[in-house]
PASEBA-1860 file (N, C-alpha, C; in nm, 3 decimals):
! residues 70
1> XXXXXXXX> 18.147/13.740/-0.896/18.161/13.795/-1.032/18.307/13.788/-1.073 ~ 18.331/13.723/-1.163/18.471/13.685/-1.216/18.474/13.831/-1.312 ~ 18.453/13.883/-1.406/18.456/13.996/-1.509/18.359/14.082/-1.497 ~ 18.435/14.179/-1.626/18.317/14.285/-1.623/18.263/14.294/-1.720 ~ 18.264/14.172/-1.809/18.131/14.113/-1.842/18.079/13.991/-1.817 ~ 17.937/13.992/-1.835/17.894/13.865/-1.832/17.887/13.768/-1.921 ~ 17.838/13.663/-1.880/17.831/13.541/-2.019/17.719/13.516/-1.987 ~ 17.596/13.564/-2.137/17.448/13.517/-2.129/17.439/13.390/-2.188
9> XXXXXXXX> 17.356/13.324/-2.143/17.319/13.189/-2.173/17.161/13.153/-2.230 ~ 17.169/13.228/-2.351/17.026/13.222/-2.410/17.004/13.112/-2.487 ~ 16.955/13.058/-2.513/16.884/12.938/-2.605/16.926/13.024/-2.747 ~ 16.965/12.881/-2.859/17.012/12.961/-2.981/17.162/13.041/-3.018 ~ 17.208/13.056/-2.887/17.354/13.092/-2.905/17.474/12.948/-2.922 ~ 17.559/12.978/-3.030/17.600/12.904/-3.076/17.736/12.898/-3.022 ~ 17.804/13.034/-3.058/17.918/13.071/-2.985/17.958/13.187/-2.981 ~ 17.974/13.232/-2.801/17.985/13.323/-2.810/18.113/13.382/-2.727
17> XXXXXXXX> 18.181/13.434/-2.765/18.313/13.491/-2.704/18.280/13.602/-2.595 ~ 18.368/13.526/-2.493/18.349/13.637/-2.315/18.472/13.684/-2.302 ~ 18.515/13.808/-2.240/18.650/13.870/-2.212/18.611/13.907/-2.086 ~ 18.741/13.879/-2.005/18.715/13.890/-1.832/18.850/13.969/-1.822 ~ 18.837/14.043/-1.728/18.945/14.166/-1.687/18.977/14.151/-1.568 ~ 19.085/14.082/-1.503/19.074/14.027/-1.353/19.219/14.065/-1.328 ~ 19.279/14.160/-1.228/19.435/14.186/-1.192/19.458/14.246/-1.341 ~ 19.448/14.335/-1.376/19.514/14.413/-1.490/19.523/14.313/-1.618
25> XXXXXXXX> 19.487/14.184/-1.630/19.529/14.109/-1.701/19.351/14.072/-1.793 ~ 19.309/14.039/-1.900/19.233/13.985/-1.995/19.237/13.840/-2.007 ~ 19.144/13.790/-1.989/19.128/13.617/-2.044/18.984/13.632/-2.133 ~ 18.994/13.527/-2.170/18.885/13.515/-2.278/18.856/13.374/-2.262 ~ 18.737/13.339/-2.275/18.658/13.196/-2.313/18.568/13.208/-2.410 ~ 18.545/13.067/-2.503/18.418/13.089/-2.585/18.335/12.967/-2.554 ~ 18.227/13.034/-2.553/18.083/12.953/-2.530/18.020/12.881/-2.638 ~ 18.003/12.762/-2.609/17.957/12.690/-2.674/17.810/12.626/-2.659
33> XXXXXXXX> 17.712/12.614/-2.749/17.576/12.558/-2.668/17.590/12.436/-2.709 ~ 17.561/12.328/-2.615/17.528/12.192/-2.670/17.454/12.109/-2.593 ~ 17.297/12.154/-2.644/17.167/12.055/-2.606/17.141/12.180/-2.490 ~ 17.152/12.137/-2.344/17.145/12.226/-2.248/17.242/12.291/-2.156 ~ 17.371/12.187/-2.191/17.489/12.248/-2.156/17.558/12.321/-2.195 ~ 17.666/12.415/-2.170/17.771/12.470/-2.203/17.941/12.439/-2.191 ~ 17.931/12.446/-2.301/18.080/12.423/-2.308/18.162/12.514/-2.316 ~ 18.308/12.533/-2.252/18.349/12.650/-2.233/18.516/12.603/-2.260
41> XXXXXXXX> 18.570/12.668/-2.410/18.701/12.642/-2.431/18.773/12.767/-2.335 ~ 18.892/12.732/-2.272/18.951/12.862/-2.222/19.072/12.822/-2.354 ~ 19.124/12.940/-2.346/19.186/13.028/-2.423/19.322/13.049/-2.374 ~ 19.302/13.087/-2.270/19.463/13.148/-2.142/19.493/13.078/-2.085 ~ 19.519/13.057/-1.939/19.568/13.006/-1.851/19.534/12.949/-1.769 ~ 19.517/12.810/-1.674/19.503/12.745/-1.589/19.421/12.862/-1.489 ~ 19.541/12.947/-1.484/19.460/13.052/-1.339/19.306/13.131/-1.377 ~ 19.289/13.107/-1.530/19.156/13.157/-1.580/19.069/13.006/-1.568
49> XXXXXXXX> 19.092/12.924/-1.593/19.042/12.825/-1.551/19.008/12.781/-1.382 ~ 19.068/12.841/-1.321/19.051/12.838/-1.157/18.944/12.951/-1.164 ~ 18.960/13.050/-1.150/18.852/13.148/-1.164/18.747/13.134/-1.214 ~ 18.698/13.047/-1.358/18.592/13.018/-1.354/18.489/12.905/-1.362 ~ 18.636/12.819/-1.268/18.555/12.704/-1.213/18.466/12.742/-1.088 ~ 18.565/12.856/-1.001/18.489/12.904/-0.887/18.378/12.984/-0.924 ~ 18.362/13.037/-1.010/18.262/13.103/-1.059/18.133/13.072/-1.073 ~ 18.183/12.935/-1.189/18.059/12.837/-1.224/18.030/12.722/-1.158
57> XXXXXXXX> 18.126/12.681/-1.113/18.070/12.554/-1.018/18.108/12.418/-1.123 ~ 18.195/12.458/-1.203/18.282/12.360/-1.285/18.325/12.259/-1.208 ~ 18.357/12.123/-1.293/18.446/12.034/-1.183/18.488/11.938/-1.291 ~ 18.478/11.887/-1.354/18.551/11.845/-1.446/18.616/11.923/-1.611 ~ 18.735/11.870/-1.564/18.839/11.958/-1.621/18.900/11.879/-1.734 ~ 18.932/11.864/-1.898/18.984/11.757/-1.981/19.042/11.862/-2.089 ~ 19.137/11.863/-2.103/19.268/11.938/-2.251/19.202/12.079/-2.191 ~ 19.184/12.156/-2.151/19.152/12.291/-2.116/18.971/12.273/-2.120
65> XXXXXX> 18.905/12.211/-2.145/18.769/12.183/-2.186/18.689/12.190/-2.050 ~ 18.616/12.226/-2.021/18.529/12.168/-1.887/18.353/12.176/-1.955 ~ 18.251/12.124/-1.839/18.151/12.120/-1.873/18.067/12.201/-1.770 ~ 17.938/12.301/-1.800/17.952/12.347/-1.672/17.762/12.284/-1.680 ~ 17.747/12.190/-1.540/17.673/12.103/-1.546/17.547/12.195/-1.497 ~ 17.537/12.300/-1.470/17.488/12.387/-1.384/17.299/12.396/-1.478
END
């Protein structure tokens, strides 16, 4: 569990903004639906991007963009 919230992944969500609270510090990503994937802009920092590559099982990484193939 990266935050203390989650990111739901319902059919029909278009975009939806996540806030993660990890070391005293806030990151944010927004969710994107497209077809069956998700797309996930980060917002912050590389080290929020490490976190929820481990999270999700991310692996390709392009301008802050990843895809999470899952």
């Amino acid at each position: 569990m990266v935050g203390q919230n989650d990111v739901r992944r319902r059919t029909g969500e278009t975009a939806t903004m996540a806030s993660y609270t990890y070391a005293g510090r806030v990151y944010k990503a927004t969710m994107r639906k497209q077809a069956t994937t998700a797309r996930f802009l980060c917002v912050e920092t590389t080290f929020f991007q490490a976190l929820v590559k481990e999270a999700w099982g991310c692996s390709t990484f392009k301008d802050q963009n990843f895809i999470d193939s899952r």
